[in-house]
N, CA and C atoms as a LAMMPS dump frame, in Angstrom:
ITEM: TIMESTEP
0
ITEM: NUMBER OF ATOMS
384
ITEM: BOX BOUNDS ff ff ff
-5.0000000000000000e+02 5.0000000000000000e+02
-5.0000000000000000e+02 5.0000000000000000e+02
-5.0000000000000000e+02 5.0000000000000000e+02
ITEM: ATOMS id mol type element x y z
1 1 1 N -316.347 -424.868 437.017
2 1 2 C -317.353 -424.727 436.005
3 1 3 C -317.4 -423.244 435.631
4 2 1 N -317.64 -423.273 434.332
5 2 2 C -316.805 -421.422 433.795
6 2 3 C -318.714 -421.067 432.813
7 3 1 N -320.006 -420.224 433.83
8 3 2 C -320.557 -419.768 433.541
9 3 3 C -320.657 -418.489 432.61
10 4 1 N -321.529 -418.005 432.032
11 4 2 C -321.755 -416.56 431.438
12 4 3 C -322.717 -416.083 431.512
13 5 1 N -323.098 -414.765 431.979
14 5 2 C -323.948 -414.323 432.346
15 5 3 C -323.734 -412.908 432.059
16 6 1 N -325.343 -412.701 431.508
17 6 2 C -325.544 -410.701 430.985
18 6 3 C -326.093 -410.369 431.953
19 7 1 N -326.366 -409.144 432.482
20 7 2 C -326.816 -407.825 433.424
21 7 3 C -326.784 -406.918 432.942
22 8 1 N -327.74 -406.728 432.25
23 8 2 C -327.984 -404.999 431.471
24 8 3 C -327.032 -405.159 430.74
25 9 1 N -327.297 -405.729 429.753
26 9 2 C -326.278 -405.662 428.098
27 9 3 C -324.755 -405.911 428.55
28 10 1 N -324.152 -406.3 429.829
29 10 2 C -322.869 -406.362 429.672
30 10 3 C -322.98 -407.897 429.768
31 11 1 N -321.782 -408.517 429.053
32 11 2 C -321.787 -410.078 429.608
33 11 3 C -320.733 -410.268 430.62
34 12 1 N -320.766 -411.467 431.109
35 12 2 C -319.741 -411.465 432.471
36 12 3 C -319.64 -412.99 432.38
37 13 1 N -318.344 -413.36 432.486
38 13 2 C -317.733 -414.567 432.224
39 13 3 C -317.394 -414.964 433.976
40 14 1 N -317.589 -416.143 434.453
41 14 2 C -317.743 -416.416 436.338
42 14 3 C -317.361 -418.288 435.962
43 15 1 N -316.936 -417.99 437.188
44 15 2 C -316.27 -420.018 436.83
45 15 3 C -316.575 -420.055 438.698
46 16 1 N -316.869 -420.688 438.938
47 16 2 C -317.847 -421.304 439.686
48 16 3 C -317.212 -422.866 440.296
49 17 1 N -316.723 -422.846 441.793
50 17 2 C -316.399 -423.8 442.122
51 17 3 C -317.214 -424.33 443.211
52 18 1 N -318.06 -425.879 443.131
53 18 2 C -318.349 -426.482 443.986
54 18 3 C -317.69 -427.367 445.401
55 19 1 N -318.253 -426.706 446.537
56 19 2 C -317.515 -427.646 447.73
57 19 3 C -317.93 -428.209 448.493
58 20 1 N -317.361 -429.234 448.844
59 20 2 C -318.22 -430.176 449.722
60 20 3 C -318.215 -429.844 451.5
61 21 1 N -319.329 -429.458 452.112
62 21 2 C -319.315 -429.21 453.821
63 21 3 C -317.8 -430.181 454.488
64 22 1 N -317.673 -429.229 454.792
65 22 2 C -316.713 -429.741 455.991
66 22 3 C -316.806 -429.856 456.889
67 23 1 N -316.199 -431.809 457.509
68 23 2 C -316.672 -432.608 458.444
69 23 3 C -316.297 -431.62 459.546
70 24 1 N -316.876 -432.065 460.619
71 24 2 C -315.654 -431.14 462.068
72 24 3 C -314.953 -431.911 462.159
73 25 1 N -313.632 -431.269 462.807
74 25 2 C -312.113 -432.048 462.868
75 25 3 C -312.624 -432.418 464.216
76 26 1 N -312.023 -433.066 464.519
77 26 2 C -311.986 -434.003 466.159
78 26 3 C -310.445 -434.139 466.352
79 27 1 N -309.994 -433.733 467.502
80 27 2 C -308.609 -434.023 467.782
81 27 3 C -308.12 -435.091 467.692
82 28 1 N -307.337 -435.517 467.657
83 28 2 C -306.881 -437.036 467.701
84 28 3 C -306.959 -437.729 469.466
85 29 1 N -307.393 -438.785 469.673
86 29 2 C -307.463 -439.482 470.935
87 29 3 C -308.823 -439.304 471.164
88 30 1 N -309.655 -438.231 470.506
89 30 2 C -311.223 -438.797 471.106
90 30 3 C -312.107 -438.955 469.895
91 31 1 N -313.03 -439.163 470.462
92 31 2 C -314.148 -440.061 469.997
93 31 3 C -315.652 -439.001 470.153
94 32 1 N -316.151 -439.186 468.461
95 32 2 C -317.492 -438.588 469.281
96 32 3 C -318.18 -439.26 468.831
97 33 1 N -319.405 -439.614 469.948
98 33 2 C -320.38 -439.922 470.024
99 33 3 C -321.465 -439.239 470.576
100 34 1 N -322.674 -439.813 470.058
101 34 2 C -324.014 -438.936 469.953
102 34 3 C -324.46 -438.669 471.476
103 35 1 N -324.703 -437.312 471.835
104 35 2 C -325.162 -437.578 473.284
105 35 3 C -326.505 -437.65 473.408
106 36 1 N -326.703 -438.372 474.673
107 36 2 C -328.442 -438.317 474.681
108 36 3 C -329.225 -437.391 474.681
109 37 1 N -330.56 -437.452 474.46
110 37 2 C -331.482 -436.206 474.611
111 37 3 C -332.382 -436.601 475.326
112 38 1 N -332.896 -435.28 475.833
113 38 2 C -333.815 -435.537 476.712
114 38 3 C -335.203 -435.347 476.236
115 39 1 N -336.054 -436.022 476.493
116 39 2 C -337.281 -435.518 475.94
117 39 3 C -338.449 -435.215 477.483
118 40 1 N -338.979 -434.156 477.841
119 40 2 C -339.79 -433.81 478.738
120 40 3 C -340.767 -434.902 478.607
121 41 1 N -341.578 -435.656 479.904
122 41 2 C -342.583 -435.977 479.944
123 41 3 C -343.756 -435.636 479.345
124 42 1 N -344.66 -435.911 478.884
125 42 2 C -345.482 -435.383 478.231
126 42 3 C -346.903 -435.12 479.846
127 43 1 N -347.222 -433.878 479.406
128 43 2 C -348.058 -433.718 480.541
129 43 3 C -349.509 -433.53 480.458
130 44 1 N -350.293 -433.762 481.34
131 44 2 C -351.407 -434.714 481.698
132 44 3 C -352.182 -433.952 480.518
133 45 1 N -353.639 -434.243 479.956
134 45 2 C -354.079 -433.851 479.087
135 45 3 C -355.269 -433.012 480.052
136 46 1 N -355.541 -431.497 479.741
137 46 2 C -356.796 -430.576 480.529
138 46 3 C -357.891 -430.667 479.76
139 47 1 N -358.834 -431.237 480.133
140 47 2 C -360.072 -431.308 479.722
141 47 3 C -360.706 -429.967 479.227
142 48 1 N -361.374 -429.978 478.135
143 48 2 C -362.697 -428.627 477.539
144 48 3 C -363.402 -428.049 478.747
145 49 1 N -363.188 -426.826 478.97
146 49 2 C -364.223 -426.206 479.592
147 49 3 C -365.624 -425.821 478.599
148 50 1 N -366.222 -426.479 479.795
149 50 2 C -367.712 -425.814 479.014
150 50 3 C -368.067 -424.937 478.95
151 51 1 N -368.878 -424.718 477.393
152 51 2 C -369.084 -423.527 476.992
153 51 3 C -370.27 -422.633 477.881
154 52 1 N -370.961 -423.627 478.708
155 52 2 C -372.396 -422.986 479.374
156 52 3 C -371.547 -423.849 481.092
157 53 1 N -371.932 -422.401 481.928
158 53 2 C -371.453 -422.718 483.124
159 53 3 C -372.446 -424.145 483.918
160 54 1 N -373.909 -423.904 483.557
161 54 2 C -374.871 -424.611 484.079
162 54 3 C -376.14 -425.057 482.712
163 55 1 N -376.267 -426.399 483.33
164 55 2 C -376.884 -427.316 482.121
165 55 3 C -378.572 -426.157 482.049
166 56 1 N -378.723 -425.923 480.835
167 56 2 C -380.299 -425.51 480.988
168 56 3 C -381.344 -426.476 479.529
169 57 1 N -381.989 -426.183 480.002
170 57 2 C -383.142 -427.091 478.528
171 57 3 C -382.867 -426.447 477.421
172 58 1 N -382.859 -427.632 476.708
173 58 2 C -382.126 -427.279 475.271
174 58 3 C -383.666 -427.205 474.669
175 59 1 N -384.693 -426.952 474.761
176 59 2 C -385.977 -426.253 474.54
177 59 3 C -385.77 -424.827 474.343
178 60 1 N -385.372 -424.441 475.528
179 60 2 C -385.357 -423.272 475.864
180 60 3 C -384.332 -422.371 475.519
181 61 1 N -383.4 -423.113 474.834
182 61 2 C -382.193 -422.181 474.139
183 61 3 C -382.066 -422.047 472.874
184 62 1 N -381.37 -421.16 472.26
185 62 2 C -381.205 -420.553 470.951
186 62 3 C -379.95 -420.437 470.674
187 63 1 N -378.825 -421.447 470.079
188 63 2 C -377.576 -421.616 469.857
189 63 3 C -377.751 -421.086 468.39
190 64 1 N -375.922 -420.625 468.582
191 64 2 C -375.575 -420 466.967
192 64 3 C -375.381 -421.032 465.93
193 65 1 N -376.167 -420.798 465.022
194 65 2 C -375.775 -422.263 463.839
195 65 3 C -373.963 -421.514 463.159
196 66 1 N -373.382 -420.694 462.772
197 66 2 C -372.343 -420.415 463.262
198 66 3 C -371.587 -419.522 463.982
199 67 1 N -370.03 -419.385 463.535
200 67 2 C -369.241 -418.691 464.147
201 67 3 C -369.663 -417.141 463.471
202 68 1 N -369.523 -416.73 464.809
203 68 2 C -369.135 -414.66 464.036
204 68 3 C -369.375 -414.084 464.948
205 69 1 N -369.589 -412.316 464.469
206 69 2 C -370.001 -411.289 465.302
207 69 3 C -370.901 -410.883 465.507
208 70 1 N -371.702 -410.515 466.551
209 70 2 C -373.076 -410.185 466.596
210 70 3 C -373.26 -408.691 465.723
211 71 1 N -373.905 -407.976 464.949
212 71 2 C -374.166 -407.056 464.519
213 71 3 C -375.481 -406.212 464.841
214 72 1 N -376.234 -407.058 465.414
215 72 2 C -377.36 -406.188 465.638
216 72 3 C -378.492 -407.328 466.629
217 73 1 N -378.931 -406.967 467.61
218 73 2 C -379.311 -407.625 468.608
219 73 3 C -381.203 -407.207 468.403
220 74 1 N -382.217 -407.813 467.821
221 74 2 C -383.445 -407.375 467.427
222 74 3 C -384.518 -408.042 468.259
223 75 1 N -384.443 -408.635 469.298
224 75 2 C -384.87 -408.916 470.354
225 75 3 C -384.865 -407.791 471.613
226 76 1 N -385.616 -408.232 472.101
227 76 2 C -385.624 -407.906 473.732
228 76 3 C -386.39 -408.53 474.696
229 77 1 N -385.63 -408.618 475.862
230 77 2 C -386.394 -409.188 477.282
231 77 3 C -386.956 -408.917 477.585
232 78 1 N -387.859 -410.43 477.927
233 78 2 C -389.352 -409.757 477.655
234 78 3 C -390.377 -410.138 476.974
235 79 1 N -389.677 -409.616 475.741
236 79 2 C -390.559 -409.281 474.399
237 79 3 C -391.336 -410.973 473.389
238 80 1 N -392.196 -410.916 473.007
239 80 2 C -393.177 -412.216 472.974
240 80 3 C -392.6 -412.074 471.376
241 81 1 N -392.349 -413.792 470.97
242 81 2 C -392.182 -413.653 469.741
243 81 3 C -393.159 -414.648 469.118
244 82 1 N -393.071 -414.53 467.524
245 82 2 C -393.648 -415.499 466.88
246 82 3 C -392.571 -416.256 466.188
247 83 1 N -393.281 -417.204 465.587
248 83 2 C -391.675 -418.231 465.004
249 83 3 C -391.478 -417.611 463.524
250 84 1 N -389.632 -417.432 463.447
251 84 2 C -388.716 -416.956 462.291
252 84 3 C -388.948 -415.641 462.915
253 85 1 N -389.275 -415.24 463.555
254 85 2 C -389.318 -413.479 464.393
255 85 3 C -387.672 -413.658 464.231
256 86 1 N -386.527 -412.426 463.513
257 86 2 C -385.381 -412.226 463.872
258 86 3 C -385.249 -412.047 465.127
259 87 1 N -384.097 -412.849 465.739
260 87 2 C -383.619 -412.183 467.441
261 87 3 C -382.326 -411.628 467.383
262 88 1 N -381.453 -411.845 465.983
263 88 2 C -380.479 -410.991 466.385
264 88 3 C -379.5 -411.471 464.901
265 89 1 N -378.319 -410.351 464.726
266 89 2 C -378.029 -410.573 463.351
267 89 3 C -376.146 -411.033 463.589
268 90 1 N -375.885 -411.891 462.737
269 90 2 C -374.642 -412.019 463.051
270 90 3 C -373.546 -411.917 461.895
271 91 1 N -372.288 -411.457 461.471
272 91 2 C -371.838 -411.626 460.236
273 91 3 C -370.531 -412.695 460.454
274 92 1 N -370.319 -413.204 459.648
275 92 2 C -369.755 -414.263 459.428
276 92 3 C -369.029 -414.724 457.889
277 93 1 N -368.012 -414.362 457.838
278 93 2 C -367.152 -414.24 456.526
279 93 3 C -368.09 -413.292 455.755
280 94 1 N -368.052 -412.019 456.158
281 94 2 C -368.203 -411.313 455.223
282 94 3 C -369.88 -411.258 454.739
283 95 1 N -370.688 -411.955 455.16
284 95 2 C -372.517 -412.337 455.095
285 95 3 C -372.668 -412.428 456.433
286 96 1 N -373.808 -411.672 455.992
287 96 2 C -374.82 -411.396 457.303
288 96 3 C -375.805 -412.663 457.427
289 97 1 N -375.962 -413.535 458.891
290 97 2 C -376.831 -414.141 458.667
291 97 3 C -377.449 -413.974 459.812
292 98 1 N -379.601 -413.805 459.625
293 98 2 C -379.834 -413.897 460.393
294 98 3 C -380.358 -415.038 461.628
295 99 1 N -380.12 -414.702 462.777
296 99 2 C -380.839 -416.418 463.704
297 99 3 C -382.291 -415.6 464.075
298 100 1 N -383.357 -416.983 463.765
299 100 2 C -384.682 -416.545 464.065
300 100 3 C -385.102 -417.618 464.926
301 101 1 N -386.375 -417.299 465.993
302 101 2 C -387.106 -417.695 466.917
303 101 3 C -387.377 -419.437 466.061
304 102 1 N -387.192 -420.45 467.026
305 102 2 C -387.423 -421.627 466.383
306 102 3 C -389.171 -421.58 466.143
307 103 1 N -389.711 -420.853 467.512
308 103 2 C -391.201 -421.381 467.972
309 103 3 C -391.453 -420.166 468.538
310 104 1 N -392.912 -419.946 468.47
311 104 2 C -393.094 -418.921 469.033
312 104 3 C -392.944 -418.883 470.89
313 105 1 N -392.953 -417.719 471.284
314 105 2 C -391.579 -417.807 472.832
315 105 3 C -391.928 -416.612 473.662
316 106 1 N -391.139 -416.387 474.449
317 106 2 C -391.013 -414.988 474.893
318 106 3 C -389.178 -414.93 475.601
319 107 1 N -388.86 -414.24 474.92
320 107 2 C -386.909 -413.967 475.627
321 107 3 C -387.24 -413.462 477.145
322 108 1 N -385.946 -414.487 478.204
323 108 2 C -386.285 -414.556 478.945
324 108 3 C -384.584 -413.852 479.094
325 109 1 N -383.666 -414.23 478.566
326 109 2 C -382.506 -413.461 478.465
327 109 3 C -381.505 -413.551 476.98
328 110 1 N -381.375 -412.16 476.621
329 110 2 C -380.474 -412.541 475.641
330 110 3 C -378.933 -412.666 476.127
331 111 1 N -378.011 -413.684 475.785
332 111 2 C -376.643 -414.095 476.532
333 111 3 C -375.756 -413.031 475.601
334 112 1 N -375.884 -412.791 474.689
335 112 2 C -374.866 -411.886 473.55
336 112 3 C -374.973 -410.026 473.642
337 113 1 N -374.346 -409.678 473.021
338 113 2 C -374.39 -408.161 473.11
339 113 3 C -373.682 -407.659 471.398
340 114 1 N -373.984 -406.54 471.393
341 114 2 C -373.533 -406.3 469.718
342 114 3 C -371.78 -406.125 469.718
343 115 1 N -371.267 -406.814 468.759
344 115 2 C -369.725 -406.526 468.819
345 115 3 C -369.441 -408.207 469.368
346 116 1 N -369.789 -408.757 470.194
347 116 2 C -368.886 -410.123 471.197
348 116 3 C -369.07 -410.87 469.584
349 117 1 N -367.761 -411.879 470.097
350 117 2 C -367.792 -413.179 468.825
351 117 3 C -368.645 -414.153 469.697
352 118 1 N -368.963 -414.736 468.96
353 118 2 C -369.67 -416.667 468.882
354 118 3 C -369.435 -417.255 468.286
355 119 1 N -369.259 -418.173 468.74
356 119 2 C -368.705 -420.21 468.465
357 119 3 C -369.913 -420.701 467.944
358 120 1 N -369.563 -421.422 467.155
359 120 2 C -371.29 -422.594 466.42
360 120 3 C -371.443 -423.308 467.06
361 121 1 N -373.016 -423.201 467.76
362 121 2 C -373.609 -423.683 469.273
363 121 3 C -373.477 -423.117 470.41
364 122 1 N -372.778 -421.91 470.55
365 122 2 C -373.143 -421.09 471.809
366 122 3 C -374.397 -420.717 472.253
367 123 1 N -374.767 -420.924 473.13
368 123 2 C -376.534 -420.388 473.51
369 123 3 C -376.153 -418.815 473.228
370 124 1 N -377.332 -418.129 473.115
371 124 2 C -377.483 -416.728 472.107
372 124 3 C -378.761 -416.115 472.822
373 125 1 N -379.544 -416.745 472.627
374 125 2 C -381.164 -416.649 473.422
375 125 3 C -381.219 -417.782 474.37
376 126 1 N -382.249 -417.285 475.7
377 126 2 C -382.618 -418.241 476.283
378 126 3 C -384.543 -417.538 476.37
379 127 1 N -385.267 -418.937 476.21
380 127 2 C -386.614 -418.461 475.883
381 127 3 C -387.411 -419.196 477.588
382 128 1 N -388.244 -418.631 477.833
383 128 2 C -389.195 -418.755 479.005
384 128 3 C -389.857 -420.246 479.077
């Protein structure tokens, strides 16, 4: 097949031959056939570790509605809140959102620190 083709104002005349893959030769007297494969066992499935080492009242906790970084921690232990009181600020694609006191409380420990990531539903606060 006899193409033409320009490149910066010159033309260029190209002939172009198609070929077909070439089989592998096999000597004469053998035979190939497909060898088997092996496929590994598939191995046992490891269960989720939980995210909280020990069950506590889900009263008493303050999970992240989502994922991100803590940015600013506005709580303290201790400290008596009222409800929507900010306890701590998190960003998350780029927006800041804050998590506030469900009920009024008093923080009995905050689990986070400024900078760590969180998962949506990690406990964050635990209240008295």
């Amino acid at each position: 097949m006899k193409l033409t083709i320009t490149i910066d104002k010159k033309t260029y005349e190209v002939e172009i031959e198609a070929s077909e893959p070439e089989a592998p030769s096999v000597p004469r007297g053998y035979a190939m056939e497909p060898s088997p494969v092996r496929v590994p066992a598939p191995s046992p499935p490891v269960p989720p570790k939980p995210v909280e080492s020990t069950p506590a009242d889900e009263l008493k906790l303050c999970r992240s509605p989502v994922s991100g970084i803590v940015v600013r921690v506005a709580a303290q232990v201790g400290q008596s809140l009222q409800a929507e009181d900010v306890l701590l600020v998190l960003e998350a694609m780029k927006m800041e959102t804050s998590i506030t006191s469900p009920v009024a409380c008093k923080v009995a420990a905050i689990k986070v620190a400024v900078g760590d990531s969180v998962q949506s539903g990690q406990a964050v606060v635990e209240f008295e």
